[in-house]
C-alpha positions in Angstrom: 81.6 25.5 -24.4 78.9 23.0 -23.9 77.8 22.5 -20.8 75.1 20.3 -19.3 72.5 21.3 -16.5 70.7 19.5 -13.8 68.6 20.6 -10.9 68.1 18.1 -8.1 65.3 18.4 -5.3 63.5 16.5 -2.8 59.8 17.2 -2.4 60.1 16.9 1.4 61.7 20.8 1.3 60.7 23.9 -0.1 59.7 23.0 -3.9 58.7 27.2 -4.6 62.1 28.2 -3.3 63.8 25.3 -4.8 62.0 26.0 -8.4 63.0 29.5 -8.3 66.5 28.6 -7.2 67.3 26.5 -10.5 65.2 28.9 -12.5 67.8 31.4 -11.7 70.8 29.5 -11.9 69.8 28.7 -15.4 69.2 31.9 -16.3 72.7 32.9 -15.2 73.9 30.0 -17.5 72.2 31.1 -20.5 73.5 34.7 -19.8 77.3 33.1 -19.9 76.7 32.1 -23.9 77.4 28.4 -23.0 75.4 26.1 -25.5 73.7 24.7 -22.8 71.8 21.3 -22.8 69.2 20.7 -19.9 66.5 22.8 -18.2 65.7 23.7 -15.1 62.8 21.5 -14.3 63.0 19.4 -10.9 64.6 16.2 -10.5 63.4 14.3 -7.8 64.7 11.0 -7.9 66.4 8.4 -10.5 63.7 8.2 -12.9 63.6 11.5 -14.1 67.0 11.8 -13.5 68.0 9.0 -16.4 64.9 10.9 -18.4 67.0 14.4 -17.9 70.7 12.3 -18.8 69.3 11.4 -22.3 69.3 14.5 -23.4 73.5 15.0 -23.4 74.3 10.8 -23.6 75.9 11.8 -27.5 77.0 14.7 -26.6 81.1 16.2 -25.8 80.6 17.7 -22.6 82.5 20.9 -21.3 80.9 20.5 -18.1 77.8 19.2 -16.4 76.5 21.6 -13.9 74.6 20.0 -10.7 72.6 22.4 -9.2 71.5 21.8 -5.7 68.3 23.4 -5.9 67.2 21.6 -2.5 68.9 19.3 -0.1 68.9 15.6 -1.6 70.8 12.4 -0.4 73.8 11.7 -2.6 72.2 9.2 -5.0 71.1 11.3 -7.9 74.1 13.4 -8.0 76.2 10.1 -8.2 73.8 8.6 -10.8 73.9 11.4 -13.1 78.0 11.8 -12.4 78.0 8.2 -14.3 76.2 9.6 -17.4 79.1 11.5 -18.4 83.1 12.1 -18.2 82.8 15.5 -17.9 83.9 17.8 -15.8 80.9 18.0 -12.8 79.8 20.9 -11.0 77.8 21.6 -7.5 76.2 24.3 -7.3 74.3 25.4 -3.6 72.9 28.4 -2.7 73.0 30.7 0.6 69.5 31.3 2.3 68.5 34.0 4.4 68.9 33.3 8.3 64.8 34.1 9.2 64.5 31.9 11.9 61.8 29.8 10.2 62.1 26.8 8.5 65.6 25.7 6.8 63.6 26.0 3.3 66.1 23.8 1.0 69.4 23.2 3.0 71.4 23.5 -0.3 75.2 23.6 1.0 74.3 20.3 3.2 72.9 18.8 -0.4 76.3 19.6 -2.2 78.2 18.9 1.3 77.1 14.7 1.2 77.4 14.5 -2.9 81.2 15.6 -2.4 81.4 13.3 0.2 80.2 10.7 -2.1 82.0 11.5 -5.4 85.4 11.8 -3.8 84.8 8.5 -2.1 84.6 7.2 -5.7 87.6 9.4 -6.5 85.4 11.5 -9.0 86.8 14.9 -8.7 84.6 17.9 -9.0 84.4 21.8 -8.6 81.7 23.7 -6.5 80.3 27.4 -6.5 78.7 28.9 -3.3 76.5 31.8 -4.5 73.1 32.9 -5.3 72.7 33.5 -8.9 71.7 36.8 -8.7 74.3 37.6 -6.4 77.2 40.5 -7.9 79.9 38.1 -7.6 78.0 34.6 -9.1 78.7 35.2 -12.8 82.7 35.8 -12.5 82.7 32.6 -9.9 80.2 30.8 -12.0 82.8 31.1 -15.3 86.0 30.5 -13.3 84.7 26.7 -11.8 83.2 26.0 -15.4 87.2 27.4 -16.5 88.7 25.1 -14.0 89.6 27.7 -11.8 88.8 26.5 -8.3 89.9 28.1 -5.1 92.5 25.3 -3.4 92.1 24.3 0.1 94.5 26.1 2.6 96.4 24.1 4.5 96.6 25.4 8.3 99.7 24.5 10.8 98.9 22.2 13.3 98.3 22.9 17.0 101.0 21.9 19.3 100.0 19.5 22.4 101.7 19.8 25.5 102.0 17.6 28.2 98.6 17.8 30.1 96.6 17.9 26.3 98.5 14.5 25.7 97.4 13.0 29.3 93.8 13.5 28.6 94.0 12.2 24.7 96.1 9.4 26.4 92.8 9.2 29.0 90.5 9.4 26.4 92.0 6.9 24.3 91.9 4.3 26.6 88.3 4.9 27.4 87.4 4.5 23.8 89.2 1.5 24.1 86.0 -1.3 24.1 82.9 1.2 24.7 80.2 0.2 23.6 78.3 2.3 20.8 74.4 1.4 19.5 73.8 1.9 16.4 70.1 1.6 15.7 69.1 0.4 12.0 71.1 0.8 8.8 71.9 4.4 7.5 69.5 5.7 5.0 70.3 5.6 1.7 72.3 8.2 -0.2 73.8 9.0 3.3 77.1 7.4 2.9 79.1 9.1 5.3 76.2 7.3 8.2 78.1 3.7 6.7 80.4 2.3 9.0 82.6 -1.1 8.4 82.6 -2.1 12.9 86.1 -3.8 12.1 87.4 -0.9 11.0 85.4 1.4 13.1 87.2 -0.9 16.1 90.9 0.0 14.4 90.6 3.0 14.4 89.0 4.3 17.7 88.6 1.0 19.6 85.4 1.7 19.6 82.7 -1.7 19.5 79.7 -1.0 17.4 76.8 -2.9 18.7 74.0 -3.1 15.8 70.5 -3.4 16.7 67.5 -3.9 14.5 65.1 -0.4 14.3 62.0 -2.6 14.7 63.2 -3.7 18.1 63.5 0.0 19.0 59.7 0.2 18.3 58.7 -2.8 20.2 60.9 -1.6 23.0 58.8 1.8 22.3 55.9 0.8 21.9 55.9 -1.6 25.2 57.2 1.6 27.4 55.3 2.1 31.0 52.4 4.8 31.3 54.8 5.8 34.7 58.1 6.1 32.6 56.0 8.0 29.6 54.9 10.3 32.2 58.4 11.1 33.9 59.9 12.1 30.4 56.8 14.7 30.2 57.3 15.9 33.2 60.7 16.3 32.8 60.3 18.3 29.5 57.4 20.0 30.9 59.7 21.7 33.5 62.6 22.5 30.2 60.2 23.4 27.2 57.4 25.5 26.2 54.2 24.7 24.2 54.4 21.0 24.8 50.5 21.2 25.3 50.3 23.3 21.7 51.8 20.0 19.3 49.7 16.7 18.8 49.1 14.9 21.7 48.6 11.4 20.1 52.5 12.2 18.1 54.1 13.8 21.4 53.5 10.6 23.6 54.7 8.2 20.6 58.1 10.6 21.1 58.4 10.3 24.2 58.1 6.5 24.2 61.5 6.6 21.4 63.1 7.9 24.5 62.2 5.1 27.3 62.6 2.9 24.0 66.3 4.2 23.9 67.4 4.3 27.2 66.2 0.7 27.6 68.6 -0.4 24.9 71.3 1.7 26.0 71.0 0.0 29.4 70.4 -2.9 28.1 73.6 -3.0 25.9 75.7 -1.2 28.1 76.4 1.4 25.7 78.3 4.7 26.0 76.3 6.3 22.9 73.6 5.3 20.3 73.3 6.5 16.8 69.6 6.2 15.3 68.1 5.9 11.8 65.8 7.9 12.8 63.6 9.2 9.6 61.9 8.1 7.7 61.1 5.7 9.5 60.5 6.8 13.3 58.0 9.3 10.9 56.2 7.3 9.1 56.1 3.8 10.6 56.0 4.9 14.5 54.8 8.4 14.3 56.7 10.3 15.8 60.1 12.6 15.9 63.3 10.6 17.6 65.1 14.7 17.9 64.2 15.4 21.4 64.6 11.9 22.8 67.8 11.6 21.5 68.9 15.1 23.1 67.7 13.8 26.5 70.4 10.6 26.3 72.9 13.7 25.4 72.3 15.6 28.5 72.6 12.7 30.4 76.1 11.7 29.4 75.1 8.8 26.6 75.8 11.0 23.2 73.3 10.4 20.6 73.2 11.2 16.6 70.7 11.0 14.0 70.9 9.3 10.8 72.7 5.9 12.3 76.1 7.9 12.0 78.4 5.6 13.7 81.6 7.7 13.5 79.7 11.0 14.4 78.4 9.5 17.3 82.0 8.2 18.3 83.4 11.9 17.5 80.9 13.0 20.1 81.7 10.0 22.8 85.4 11.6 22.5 84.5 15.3 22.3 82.2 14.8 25.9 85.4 13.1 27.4 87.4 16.0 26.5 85.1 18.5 27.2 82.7 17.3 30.3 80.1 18.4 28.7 77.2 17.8 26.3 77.9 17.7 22.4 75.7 18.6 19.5 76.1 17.0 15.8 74.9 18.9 13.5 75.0 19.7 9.6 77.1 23.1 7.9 74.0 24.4 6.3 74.6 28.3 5.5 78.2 30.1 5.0 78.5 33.9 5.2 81.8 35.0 3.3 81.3 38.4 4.8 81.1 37.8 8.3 82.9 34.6 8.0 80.3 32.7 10.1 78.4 29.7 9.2 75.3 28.2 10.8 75.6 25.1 12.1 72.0 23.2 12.3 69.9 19.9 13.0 66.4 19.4 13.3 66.1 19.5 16.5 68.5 17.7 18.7 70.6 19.7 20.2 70.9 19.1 24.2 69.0 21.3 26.3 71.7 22.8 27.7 73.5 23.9 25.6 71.0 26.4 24.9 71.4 30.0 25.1 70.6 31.0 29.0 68.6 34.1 27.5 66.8 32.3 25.1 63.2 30.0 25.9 63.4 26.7 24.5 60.4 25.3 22.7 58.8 22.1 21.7 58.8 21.7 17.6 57.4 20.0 15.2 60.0 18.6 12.2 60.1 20.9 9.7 59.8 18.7 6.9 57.7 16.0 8.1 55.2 18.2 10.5 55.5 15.8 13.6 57.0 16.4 17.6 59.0 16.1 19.1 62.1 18.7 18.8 63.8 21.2 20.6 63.6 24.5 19.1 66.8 27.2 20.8 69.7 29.1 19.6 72.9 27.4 20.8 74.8 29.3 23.8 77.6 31.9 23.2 81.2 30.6 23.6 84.3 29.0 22.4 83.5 25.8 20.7 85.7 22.9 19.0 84.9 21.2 15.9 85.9 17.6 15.1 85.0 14.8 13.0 86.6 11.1 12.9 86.4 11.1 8.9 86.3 8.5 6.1 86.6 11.1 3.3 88.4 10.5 0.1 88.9 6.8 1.8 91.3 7.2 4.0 90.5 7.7 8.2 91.6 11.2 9.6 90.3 13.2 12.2 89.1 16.6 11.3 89.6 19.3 13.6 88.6 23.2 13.8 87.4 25.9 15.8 85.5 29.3 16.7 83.1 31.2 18.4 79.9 30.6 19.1 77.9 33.6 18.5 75.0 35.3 20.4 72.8 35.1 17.6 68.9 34.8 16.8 67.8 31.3 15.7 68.9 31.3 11.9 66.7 28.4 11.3 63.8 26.3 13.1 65.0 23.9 15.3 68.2 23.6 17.2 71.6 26.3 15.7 74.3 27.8 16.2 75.9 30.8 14.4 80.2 30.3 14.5 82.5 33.0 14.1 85.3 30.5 12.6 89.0 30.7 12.7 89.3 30.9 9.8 87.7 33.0 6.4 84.5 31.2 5.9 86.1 30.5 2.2 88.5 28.9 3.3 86.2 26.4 5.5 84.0 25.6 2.5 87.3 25.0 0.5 88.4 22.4 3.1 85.0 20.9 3.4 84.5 20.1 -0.5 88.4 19.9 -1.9 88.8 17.2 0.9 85.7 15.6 0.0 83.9 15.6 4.1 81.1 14.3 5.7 78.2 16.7 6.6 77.8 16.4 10.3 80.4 18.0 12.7 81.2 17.2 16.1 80.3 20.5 18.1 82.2 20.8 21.6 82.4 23.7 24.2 85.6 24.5 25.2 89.0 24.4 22.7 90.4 21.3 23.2 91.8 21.0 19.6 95.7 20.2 21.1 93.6 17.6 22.8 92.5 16.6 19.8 95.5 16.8 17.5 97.3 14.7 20.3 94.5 11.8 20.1 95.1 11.7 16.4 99.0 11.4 16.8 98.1 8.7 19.4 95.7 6.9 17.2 98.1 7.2 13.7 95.5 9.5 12.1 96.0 12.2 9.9 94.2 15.8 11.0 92.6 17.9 8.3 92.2 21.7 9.8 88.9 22.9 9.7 
């Protein structure tokens, strides 16, 4: 068997951990007897990528093995997927829950290339293991055999009257709102694309695009007096605001007052930001904890200019009354069949866990405030996403328990006890090809949900 190997990185995360991570994994390669082509030096972006492809362009591949040896956007997975007919491989990697930072958010890396590939109908296989994990080698052979586990289909929920009234209600207040989405998706992020025709067919939903730059102005032209109210505010909800950069923490808060202008402004009912690199490294400054103050105060708001997240959470708060968090699937546990659910920092205050003390952050990846830093409350959550995966609009829906839990990573998290086996969620996420930010509600209002997506003509894929 001849099989291909590439290890993709971003130098933004943990380049030690990452490095050791494809080390390993190639190791375990070598160990199977596979003529192997490849090593396991970093690729970190389409330069050395093409360098790393020339080394298999004449050859018959069995296989080419992408191993996600740190979170990247989609765009060298898909490159090097063009290089060769083969059969493709991702590859991620569990990482320990410490409660420091997420080092190389692996599973969200593999998580937005599936998305990607099946979009461009490219099938693919995944493993989920460390390499020196017991079980890696017999998984590691199986995928490279073309023995995948198959996604389990689940029965659908049954909606009775009232769950129909309120996907009836909520329907009809999608119906024309109003959504902002601020700047263009960043590249690689292709889930974050939206087309606002379709994104009006489907949910009734009216994006409303507006230039990042005038976000800045709007920022930058903020009152000292409405500055100072958001510090006050925060002041009174998180610790160690006096402990980050000053000069940084003040540019934050002005994304805020920036954003609720153009939320007023526009009328909007939620706003979706591009929010790095740019808020980083042309304004200075985290857009995390801004954006979780428009949450608590009923206007949902997502990172990454995710237009359908952000409508997924417009929907979720109508269903729920109550705040809603989007965040990335960045660590399974097969064991305890939980997962962590994650983002940098923008969960809503409160939805924090009561005995917990939120903090003021820093990004862990670009070393600026402003972010919220708490383990997500116990108690029974929902899961949705509107979807374009595989290219076709569905609704994904799931469920479970939010756990009591120390933080798993810095920032904002959550540890679920799903419904389901944890293999069995990882098989729906990357057989059906999904995005990599879920819709996190408390309460279960899945018949809600599954009788919003009979309303609406969508199909539901079971989380």
């Amino acid at each position: 068997m001849k099989v291909a190997v590439a290890a993709i990185a971003r130098s933004t995360f943990d380049l030690t951990m990452a490095e050791e991570m494809a080390s390993s994994a190639f190791g375990l390669l070598t160990e199977l007897g596979v003529d192997l082509i490849g090593s396991p030096d970093l690729l970190l972006d389409g330069e050395a990528a093409e360098a790393a492809a020339a080394e298999w362009a004449e050859a018959d591949l069995d296989a080419l093995v992408l191993v996600q040896a740190s979170f990247a956007d989609s765009s060298v997975a898909t490159a090097l997927a063009t290089t060769t007919d083969a059969p493709l491989v991702l590859w991620a990697f569990p990482e320990e829950r410490t409660g420091g930072r997420l080092r190389i958010n692996s599973l969200c890396g593999i998580n937005l290339a599936g998305f990607a590939l099946a979009q461009q109908a490219r099938s693919y296989r995944w493993i989920y293991r460390h390499p020196q994990d017991p079980l890696a080698r017999a998984e590691l052979q199986d995928v490279l055999d073309n023995r995948q586990i198959a996604s389990v289909s689940v029965a659908a929920i049954a909606s009775d009257t009232s769950a129909r009234a309120k996907a009836a209600d909520v329907r009809q207040r999608l119906t024309g709102a109003r959504v902002g989405i601020i700047g263009d998706h960043p590249d690689g992020f292709e889930p974050c694309a939206y087309d606002a025709d379709e994104l009006e067919a489907t949910t009734g939903v009216v994006a409303v695009a507006v230039p990042l730059p005038r976000l800045f102005d709007r920022a930058s032209a903020a009152p000292a007096e409405a500055v100072g109210a958001v510090r006050d505010h925060l002041d009174r909800s998180l610790t160690g605001l006096d402990d980050v950069d000053q000069v940084s923490l003040d540019q934050s808060l002005r994304l805020h007052v920036g954003l609720r202008g153009i939320v007023d402004d526009e009328r909007l009912s939620a706003i979706a930001t591009r929010c790095w690199p740019e808020c980083f490294t042309d304004f200075g400054a985290a857009a995390c904890s801004p954006q979780s103050l428009l949450s608590d105060a009923g206007v949902p708001a997502c990172c990454e200019a995710d237009a359908f997240g952000t409508v997924t959470s417009l929907a979720l708060q109508w269903l729920t009354e109550s705040p809603v968090f989007v965040a990335d699937l960045v660590d399974l546990d097969f064991e305890t069949d939980t997962g962590v659910f994650w983002h940098c920092g923008l969960a809503p205050l409160s939805l924090a866990d009561p005995e917990a003390v939120p903090a003021a952050a820093l990004h862990s990846n670009r070393v600026k405030p402003l972010l919220n830093e708490f383990p997500l409350k116990p108690g029974r959550v929902t899961l949705a996403r509107f979807s374009q995966s595989s290219g076709s609009m569905r609704l994904v829906i799931g469920g479970g328990e939010m756990l009591r839990a120390p933080l798993a990573f810095g920032g904002t998290a959550g540890v679920l006890q799903f419904d389901r086996p944890a293999v069995d969620v990882l098989s729906t996420v990357m057989s059906e090809g999904l995005e990599h930010h879920y819709g996190i509600g408390y309460g279960d209002v899945r018949a809600e949900l599954y009788a919003l997506a009979d309303q609406l003509d969508l199909d539901v894929v079971a989380l």
